[in-house]
N, C-alpha and C positions, 0 to 999 in steps of 0.2 A: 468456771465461776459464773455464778447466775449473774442477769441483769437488775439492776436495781431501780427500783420508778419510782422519782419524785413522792412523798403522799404531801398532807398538807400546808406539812411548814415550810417548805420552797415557794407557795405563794399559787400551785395550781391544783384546781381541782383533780381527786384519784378518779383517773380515769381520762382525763380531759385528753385527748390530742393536738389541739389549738386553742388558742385564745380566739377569742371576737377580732380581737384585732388584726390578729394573724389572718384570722379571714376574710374578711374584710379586703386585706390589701393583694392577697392569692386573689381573691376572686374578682376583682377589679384590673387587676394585669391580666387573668385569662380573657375576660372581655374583651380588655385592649388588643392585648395578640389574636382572640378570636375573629375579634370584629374587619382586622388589618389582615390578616391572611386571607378573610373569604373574601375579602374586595379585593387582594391580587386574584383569586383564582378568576372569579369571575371577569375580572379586566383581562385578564388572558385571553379567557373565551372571546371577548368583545363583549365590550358595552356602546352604549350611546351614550352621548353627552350629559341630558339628565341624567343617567344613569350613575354615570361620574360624580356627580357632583353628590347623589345622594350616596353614593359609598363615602366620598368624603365627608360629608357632613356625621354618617355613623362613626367614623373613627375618630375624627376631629372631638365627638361624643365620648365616646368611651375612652380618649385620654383625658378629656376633663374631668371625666367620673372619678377616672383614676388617681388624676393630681389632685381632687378636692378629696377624697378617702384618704389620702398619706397628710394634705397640708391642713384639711379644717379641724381647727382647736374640737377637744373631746369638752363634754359640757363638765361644769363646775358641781359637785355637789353639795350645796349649800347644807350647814351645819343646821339640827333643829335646836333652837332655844330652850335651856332648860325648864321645865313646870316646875312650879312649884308642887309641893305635896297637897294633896286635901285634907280637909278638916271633915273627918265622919262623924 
């Protein structure tokens, strides 16, 4: 049996792989995870204290990016007003 892929009237574009959204919040967690793993790796090697702090402050970063990507409201699309028709 072949596979069958969504076309339009499921609501995604033919073709599409992800939504925006979807990417959006992938790409915002890899961040997070990226950003938090190179600052163990590097804390392993040794750091110095600045050093610390500025790993922390990137990750402490990239989980806010991440929590305001999943929590801040998507904008409104305001309805346009009907025109009236012209008189030619």
């Amino acid at each position: 049996m072949g596979v069958t892929r969504p076309g339009p009237a499921s609501g995604r574009k033919k073709g599409c792989v992800m939504s925006r959204e979807q990417a959006e919040k992938l790409g915002s967690l890899f961040l997070a995870v990226f950003s938090l793993g190179l600052a163990a790796v590097l804390a392993a090697d040794g750091m110095a204290p600045a050093q610390w702090f500025g790993a922390a402050a990137a990750v402490l970063g990239s989980l806010t990016m991440a929590a305001a990507v999943r929590l801040w409201p998507r904008p409104q699309v305001a309805e346009a007003p009907a025109r009236p028709p012209r008189d030619s």
